[in-house]
C-alpha positions as CSV (number, residue, x, y, z in Angstrom):
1,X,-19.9,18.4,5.1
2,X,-17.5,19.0,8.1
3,X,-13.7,18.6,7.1
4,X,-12.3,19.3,10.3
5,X,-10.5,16.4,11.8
6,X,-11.6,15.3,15.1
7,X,-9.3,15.4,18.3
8,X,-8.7,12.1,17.9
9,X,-7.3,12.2,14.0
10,X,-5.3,15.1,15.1
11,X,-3.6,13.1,18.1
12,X,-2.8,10.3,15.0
13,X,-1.6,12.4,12.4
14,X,0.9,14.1,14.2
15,X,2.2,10.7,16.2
16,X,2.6,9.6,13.0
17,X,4.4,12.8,11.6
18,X,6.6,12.9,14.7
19,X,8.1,9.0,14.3
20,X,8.4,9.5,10.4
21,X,10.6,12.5,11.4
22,X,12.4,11.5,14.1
23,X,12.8,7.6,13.6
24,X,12.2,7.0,9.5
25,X,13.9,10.5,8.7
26,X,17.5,9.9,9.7
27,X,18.6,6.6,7.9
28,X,15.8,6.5,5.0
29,X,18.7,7.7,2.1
30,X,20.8,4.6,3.3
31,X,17.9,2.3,3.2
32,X,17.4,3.2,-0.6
33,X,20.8,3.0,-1.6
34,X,21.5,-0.4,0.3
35,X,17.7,-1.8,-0.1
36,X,17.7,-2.2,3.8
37,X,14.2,-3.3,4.9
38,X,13.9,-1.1,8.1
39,X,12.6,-3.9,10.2
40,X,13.6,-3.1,13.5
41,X,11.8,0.4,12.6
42,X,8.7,-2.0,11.5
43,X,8.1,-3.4,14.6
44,X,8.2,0.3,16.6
45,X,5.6,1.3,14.1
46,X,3.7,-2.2,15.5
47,X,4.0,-1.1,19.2
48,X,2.6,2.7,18.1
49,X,-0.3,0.5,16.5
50,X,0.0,1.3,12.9
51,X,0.4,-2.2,11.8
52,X,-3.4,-3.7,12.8
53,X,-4.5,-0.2,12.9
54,X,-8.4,-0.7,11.4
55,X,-8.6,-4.1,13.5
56,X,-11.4,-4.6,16.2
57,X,-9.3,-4.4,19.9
58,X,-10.4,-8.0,20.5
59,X,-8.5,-9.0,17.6
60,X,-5.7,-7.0,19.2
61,X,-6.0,-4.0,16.9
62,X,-6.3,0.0,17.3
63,X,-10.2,0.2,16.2
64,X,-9.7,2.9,14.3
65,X,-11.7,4.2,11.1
66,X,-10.5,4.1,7.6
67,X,-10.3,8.5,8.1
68,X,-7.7,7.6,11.1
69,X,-5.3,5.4,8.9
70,X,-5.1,7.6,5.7
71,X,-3.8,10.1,8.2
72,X,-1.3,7.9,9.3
73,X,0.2,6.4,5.9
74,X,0.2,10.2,4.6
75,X,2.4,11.3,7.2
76,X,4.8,8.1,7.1
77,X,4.5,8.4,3.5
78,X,6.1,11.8,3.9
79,X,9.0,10.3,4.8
80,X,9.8,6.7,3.6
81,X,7.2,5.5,0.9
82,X,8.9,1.8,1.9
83,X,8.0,1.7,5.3
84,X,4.5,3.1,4.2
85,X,3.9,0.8,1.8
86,X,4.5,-2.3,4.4
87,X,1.9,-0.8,6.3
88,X,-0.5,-0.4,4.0
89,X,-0.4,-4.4,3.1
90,X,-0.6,-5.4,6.0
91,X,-3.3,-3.2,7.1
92,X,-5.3,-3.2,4.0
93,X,-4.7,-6.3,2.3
94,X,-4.1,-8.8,5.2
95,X,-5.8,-7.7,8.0
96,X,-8.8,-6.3,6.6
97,X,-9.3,-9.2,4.8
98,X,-8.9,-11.4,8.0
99,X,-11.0,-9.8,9.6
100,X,-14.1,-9.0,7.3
101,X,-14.1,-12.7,5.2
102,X,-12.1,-15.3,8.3
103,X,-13.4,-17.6,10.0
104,X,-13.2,-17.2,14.2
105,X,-9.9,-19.8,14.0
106,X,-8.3,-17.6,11.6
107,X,-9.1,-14.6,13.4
108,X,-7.8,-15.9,17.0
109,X,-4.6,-17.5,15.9
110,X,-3.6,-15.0,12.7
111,X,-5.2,-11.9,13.0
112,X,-4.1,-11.4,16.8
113,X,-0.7,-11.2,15.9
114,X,-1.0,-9.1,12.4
115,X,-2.7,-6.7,14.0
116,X,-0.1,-6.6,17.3
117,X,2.7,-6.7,14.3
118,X,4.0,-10.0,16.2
119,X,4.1,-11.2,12.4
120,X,3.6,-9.3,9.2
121,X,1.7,-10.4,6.1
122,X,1.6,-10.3,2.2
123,X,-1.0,-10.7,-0.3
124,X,0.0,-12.8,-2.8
125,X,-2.0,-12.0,-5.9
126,X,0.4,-11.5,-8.9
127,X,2.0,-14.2,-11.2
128,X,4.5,-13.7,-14.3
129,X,1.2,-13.9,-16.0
130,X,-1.3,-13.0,-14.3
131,X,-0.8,-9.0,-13.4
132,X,-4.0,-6.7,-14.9
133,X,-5.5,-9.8,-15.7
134,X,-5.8,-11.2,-11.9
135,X,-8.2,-14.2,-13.4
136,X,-5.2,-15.3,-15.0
137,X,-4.0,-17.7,-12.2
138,X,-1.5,-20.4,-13.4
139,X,-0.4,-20.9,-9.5
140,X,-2.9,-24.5,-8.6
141,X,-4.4,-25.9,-5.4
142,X,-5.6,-29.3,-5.8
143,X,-8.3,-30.8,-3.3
144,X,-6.7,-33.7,-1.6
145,X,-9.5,-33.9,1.0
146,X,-8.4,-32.9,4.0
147,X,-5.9,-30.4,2.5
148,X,-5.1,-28.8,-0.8
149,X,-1.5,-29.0,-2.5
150,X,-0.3,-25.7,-3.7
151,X,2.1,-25.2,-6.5
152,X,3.0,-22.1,-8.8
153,X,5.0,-18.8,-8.7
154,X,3.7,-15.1,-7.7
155,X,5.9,-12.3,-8.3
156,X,6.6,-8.4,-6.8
157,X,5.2,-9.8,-3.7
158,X,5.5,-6.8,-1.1
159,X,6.9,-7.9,2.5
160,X,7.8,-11.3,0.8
161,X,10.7,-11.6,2.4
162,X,9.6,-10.9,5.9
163,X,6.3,-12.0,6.2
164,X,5.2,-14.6,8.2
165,X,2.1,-14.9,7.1
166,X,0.6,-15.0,3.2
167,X,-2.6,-15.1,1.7
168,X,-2.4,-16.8,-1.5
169,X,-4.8,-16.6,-4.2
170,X,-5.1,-20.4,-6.5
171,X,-6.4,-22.2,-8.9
172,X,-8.8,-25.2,-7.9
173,X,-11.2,-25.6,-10.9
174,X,-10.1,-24.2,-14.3
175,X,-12.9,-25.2,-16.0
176,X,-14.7,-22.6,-13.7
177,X,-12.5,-19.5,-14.7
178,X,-12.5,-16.7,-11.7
179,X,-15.2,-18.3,-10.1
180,X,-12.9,-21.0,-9.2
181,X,-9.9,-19.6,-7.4
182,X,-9.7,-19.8,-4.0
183,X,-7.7,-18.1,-1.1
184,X,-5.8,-19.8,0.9
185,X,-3.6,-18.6,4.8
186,X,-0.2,-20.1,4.0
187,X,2.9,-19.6,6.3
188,X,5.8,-18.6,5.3
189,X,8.0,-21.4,7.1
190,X,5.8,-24.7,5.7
191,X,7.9,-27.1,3.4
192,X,7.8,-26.2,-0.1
193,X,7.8,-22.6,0.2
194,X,10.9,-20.7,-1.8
195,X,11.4,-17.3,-1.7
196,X,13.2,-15.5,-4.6
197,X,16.1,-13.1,-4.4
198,X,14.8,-9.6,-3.2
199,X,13.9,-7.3,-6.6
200,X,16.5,-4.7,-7.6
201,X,13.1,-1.6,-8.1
202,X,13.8,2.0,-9.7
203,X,12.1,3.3,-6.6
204,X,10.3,1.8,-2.5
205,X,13.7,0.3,-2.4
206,X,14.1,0.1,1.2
207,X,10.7,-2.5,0.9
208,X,11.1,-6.1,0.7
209,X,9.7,-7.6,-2.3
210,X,10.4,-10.7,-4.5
211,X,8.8,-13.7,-6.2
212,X,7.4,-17.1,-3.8
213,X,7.4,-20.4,-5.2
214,X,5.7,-23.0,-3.9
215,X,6.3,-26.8,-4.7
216,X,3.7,-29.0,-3.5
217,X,2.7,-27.2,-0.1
218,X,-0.3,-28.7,2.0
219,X,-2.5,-26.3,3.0
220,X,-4.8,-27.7,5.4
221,X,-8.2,-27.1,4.6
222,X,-9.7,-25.0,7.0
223,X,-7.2,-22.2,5.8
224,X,-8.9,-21.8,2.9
225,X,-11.1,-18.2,3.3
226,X,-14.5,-18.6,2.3
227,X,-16.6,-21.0,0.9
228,X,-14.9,-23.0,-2.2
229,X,-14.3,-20.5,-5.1
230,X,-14.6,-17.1,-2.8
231,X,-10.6,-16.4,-3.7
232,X,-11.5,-14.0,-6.9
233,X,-13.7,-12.0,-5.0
234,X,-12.1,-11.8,-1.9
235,X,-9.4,-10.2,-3.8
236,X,-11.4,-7.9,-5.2
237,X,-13.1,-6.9,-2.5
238,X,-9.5,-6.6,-0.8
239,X,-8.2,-4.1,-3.4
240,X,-10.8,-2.2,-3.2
241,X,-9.7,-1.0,0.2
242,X,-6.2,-1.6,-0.5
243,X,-6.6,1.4,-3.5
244,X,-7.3,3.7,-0.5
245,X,-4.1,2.6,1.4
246,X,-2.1,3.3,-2.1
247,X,-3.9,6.6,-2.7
248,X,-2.8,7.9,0.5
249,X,0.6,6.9,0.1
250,X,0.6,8.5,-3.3
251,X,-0.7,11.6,-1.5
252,X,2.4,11.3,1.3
253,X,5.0,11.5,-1.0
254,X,3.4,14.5,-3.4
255,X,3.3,16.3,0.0
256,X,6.6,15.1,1.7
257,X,8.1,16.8,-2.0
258,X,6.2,19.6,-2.2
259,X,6.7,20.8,1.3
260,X,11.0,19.9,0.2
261,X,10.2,22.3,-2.4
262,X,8.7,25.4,-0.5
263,X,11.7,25.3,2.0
264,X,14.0,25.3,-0.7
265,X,12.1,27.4,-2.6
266,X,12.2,29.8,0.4
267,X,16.5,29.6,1.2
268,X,17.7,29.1,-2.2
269,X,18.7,32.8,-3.6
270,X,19.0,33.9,-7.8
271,X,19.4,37.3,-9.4
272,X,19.7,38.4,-6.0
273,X,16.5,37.3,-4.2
274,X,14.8,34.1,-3.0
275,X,13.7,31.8,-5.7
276,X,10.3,31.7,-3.9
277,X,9.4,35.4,-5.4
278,X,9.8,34.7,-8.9
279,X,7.0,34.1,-10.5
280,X,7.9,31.1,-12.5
281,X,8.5,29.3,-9.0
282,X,5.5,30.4,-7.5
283,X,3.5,29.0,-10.2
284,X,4.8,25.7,-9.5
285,X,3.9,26.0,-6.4
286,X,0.6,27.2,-6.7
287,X,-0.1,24.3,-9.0
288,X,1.3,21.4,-6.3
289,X,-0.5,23.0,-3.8
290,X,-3.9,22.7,-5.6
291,X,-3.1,19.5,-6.9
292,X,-2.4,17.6,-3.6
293,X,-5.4,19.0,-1.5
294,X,-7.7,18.1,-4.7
295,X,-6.2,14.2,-3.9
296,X,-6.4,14.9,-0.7
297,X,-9.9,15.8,-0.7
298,X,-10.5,12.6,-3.1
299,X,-8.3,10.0,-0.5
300,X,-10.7,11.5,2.4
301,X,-13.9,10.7,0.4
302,X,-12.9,7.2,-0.6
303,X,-11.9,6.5,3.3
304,X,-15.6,8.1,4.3
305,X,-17.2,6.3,2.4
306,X,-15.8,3.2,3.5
307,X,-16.4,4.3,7.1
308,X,-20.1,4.9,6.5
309,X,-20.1,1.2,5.0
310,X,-21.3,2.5,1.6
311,X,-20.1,1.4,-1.9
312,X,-16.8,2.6,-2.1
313,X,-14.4,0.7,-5.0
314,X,-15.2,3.7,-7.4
315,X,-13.7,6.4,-5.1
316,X,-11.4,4.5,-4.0
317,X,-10.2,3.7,-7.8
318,X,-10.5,7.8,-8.6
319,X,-8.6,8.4,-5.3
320,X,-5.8,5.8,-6.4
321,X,-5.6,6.9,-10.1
322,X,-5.5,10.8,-9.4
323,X,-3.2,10.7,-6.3
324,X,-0.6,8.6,-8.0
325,X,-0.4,10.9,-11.2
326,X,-0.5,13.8,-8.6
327,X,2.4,11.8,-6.9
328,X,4.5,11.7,-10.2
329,X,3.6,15.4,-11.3
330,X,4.4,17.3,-8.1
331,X,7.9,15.0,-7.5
332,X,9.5,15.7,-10.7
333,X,8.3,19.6,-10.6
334,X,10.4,19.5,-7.1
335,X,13.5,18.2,-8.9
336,X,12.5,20.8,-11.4
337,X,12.4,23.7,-8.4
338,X,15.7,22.1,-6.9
339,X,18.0,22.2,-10.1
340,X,20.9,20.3,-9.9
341,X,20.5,20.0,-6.3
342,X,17.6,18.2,-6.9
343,X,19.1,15.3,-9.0
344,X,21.3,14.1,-6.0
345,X,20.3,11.6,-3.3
346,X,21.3,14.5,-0.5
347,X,18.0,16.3,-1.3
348,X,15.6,13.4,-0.9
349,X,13.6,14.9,-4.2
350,X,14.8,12.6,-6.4
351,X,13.9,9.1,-4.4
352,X,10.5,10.6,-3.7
353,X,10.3,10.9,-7.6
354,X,11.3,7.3,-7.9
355,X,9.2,6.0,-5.2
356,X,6.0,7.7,-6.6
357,X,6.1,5.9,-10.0
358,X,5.0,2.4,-8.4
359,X,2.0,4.5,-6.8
360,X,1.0,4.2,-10.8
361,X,1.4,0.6,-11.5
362,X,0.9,-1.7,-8.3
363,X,-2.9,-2.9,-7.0
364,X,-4.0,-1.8,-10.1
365,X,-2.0,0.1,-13.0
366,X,-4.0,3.8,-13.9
367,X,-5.1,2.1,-16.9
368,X,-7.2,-0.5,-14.5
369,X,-8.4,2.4,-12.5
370,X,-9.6,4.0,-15.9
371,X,-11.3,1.1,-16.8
372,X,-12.8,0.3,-13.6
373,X,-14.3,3.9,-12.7
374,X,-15.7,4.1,-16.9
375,X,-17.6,0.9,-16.3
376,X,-19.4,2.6,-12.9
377,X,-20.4,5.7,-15.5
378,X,-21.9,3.3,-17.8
379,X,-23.5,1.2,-15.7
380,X,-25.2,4.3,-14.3
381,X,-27.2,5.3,-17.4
């Protein structure tokens, strides 16, 4: 086993640590507290390559491994779980998908410019009933022939309100349950398509995410991904790589707060001395620090094996599951190391705390991740 990055991954981590700190940094409490999608900060992160960043270069993407982008949404994580999270859909959810189940056409006119971040995607997935239970689909797409007719709602759809491009998982046979939904390349700008009012979240304010409607959109045909009733798997498959995207993000912000906590930990003095050499602080510390290289070590296993094209939904699920309760655990023991200090916006503790709860909950609650990695034991014996 060799865990020492390569020259490459070094030159990528830190050009992504350097624009999270010197671009995200600086306006990231306003952005929470006004819910201010940092798009003009989106589309620098596009010309650094971050938004297409696993996509072939003839597809107009970076080329990059799976090792490569972890880095990168760690480090932007750091700073601005929002941002982060827009990258990791459209990197893990959109493109990949484009790229591993679309057809050439697909790939030429949509890929090209998700990967370049000329447009951004979302992965439409979620419906008011249809959450853990993705085979729950209530949203339809009715075979006219030439084109299906899509109508239904899907709900806390991330980069909803920006996106140009979404992939929308149907209904087009009930009687066949999962193995009837389909996938379908929808833009954002054909008649029918309503977007809700942008979501008032606990925590990745600064993200864009609402609910879509869509009342009797025509989607032509060959937008569909995959043969007729791929749309369950696809999304599957999807997740599975998404998980790694989420798990790193989870990671970011249990590192972005624990690294908050050591300087403070360091400046901040009572009974006379640094905080830092009390024992009941460096405890804490001791304890975050372990924590967050164990996810660490987990995220980097899911991305490898990914990379070495092996099975990889079961790490990636133990990567998600772990790094997000990391995630919650090491933010609220940095409010905990700030005190008072650390309940107040100034001190950034307190939105990384609120911004690591969703790391639980979305592409696949802990309790899915539980459930998914308890069926791989089993099926083992």
């Amino acid at each position: 086993m060799d865990f020492v990055l390569s020259e490459e991954h070094l030159m990528i981590q830190k050009a992504a640590r350097d624009f999270a700190e010197q671009e995200l940094l600086p306006g990231v409490i306003d952005r929470d507290e006004h819910q201010h999608f940092p798009e003009e900060l989106i589309r620098k992160m596009a010309d650094l390559g971050f938004m297409g960043m696993m996509v072939k270069p003839e597809y107009g993407g970076a080329g990059l491994d799976t090792l490569s982008y972890v880095l990168a949404v760690e480090e932007i994580s750091k700073i601005d779980a929002s941002a982060a999270v827009c990258m990791s859909v459209n990197n893990s959810l959109v493109c990949w998908g484009l790229q591993e189940f679309g057809t050439e056409e697909q790939k030429q006119h949509y890929l090209t410019r998700l990967a370049r971040g000329e447009w951004i995607g979302a992965f439409l997935l979620s419906e008011p009933e249809a959450g853990s239970d993705a085979s729950a689909q209530h949203t339809t797409a009715e075979d006219r022939g030439d084109y299906y007719v899509l109508n239904g709602v899907k709900n806390w759809i991330t980069n909803a309100g920006i996106a140009s491009v979404l992939l929308v998982m149907a209904q087009t046979h009930p009687d066949r349950g999962s193995h009837g939904i389909n996938t379908f390349i929808v833009e954002s700008q054909w008649p029918g398509v309503i977007l809700g009012a942008k979501e008032n979240k606990m925590g990745i304010r600064g993200s864009d995410t609402r609910s879509v409607t869509f009342q009797d959109v025509k989607v032509p045909k060959h937008n569909r991904i995959g043969e007729d009733g791929f749309g369950f798997k696809f999304a599957m498959k999807t997740l599975e790589g998404g998980r790694i995207g989420i798990a790193a993000q989870a990671l970011g912000i249990a590192a972005g707060a624990y690294e908050r906590a050591l300087r403070y930990a360091k400046e901040r003095k009572a009974f006379g001395v640094p905080i830092a050499q009390h024992q009941a602080i460096q405890f804490k510390l001791a304890d975050m620090a372990t924590q967050i290289e164990a996810a660490r070590l987990l995220v980097w296993k899911a991305a490898w094996e990914k990379d070495q094209n092996r099975p990889y939904g079961f790490y990636s699920s133990m990567a998600k599951l772990f790094a997000s309760e990391v995630a919650m655990w090491v933010t609220t023991e940095a409010v905990q190391i700030h005190g008072g200090y650390g309940y107040v916006k100034e001190y950034h503790v307190e939105r990384m705390m609120r911004d690591a709860k969703i790391t639980q909950i979305y592409e696949g609650t802990s309790e899915i991740q539980r459930l998914i990695i308890s069926r791989h034991i089993l099926q083992q014996d």
